[in-house]
C-alpha positions as CSV (number, residue, x, y, z in Angstrom):
1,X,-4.2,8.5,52.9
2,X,-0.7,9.2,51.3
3,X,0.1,7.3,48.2
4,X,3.9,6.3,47.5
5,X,5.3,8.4,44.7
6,X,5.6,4.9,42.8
7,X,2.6,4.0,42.6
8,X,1.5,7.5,42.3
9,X,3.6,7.7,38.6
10,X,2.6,4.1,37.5
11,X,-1.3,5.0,38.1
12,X,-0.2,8.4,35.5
13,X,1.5,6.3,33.0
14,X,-1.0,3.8,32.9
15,X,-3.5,6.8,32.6
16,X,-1.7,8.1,30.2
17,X,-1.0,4.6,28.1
18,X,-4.4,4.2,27.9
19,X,-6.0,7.5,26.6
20,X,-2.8,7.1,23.8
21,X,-4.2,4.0,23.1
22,X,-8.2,4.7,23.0
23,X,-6.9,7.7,20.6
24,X,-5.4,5.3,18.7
25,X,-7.1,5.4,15.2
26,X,-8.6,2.1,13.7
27,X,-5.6,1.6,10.9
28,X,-3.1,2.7,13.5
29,X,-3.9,-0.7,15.5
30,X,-4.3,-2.5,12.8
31,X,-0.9,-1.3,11.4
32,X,0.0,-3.0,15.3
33,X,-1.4,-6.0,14.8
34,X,0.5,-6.5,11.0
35,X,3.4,-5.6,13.3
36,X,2.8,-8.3,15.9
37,X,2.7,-10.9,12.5
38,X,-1.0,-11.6,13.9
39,X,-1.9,-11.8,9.5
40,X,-5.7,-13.2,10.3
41,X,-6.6,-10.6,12.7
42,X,-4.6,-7.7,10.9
43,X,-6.2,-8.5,7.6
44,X,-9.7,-8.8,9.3
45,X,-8.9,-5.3,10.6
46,X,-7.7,-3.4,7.5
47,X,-10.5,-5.1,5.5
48,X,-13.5,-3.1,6.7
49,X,-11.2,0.4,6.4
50,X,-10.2,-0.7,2.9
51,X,-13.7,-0.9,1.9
52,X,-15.0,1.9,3.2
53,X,-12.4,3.5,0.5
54,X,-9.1,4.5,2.6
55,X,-6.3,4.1,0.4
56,X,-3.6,2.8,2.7
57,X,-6.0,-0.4,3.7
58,X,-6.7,-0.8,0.4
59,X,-3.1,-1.2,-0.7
60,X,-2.5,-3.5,2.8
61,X,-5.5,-5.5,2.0
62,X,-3.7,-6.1,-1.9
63,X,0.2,-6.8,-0.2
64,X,-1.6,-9.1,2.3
65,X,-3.3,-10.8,-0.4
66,X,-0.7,-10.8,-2.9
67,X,1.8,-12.5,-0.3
68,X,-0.7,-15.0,2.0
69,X,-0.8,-12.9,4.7
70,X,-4.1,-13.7,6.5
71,X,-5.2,-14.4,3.4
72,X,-5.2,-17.4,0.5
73,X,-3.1,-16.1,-2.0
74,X,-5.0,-14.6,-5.0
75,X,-2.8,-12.3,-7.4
76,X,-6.7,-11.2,-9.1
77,X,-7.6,-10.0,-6.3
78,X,-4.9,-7.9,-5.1
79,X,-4.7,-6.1,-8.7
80,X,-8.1,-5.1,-7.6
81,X,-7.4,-3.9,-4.8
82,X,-4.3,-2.0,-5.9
83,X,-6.1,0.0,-8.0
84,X,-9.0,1.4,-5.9
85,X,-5.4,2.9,-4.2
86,X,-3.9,3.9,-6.8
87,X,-7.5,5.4,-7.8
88,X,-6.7,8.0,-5.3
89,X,-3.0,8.3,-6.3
90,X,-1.4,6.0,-4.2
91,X,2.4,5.4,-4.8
92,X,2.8,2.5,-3.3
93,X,0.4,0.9,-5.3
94,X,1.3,2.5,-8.3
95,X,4.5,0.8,-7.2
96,X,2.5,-2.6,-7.1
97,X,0.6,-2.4,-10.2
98,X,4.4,-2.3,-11.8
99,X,5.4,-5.2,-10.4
100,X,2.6,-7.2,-11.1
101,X,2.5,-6.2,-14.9
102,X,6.7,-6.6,-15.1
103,X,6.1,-9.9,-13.7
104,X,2.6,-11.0,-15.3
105,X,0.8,-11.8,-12.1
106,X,-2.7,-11.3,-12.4
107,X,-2.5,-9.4,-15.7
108,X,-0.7,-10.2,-19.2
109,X,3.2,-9.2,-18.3
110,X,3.1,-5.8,-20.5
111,X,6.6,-4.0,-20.4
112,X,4.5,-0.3,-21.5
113,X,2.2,-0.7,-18.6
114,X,4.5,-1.7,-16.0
115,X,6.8,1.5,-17.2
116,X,3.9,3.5,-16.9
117,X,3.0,2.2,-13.2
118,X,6.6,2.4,-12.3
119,X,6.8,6.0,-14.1
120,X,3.8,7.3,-11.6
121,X,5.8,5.7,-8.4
122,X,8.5,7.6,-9.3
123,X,6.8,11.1,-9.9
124,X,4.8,10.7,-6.8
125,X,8.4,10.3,-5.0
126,X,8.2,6.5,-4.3
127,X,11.6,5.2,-2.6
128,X,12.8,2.5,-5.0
129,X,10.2,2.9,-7.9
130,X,13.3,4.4,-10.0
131,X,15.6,1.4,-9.4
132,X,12.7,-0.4,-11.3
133,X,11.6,2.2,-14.0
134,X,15.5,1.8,-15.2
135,X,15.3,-2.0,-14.9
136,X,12.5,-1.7,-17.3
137,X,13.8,0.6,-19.4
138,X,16.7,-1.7,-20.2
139,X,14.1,-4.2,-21.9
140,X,12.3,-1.6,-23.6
141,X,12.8,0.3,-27.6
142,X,12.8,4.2,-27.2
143,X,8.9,4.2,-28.9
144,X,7.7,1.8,-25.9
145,X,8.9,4.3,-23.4
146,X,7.3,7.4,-25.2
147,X,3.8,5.1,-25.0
148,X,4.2,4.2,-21.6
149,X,5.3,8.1,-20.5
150,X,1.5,8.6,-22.7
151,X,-0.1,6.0,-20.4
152,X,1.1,7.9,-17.2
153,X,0.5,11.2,-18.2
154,X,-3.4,10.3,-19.1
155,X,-3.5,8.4,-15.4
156,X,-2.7,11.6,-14.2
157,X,-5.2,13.8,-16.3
158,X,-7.2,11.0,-15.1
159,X,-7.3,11.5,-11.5
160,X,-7.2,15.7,-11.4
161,X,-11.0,14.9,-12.7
């Protein structure tokens, strides 16, 4: 029996879609899901991989959180989960922690600490961390900058350990 070349291509590509897809790691489809604005099922998704300690979830499960996405909003929990990121040097949520202590979510608004959160964005190459380090350099004296630069430099020390 001869098959069409057609059908003979589609029955490859669907082969081939769905070996992509089985290889498709647990974050990577629930990064698909965020991306389909399904928020419930995407949180319930990253949640699991967040607590078994990966990073990126972590920080996902803290934005989702932070912004009612699948999730009642709760600005304590999303610090929390920001830092077990930025625990294993995470810039995005190095990024996150600044913006939560610039804007006093969740923590006392501290200009030092969000300089020093925004100061580790920006070494660790974040895109738009700088744009907010200067912002909060602007509302800071020369001696809150040197303690914040302190605070950074010991976060550092703190992870090489």
């Amino acid at each position: 029996m001869q098959f069409p070349l057609r059908t003979t291509l589609a029955a490859i590509g669907l082969v081939i879609s769905l070996s992509a897809f089985a290889d498709e790691s647990d974050y990577d489809k629930a990064v698909h899901v965020y991306g389909c604005a399904d928020y419930p099922k995407a949180f319930n998704l990253f949640k699991p991989l967040a607590e078994k300690g990966d990073p990126l979830s972590q920080f996902q499960v803290g934005m989702m959180i932070e912004q009612g996405q699948g999730a009642e909003v709760d600005f304590d929990a999303a610090y929390q989960w920001y830092m077990k990121a930025a625990e294993q040097g995470m810039s995005d949520a190095y990024f996150a922690l600044g913006q939560l202590y610039s804007r006093g979510l969740a923590v006392a608004q501290d200009s030092v600490q969000a300089y020093a959160w925004f100061d580790l964005a920006v070494r660790d190459g974040h895109a738009v961390a700088g744009d907010w380090l200067n912002m909060q350099a602007h509302k800071m004296a020369n001696d809150q900058i040197v303690a914040a630069q302190k605070v950074a430099d010991a976060w550092l020390q703190k992870l090489k350990k």
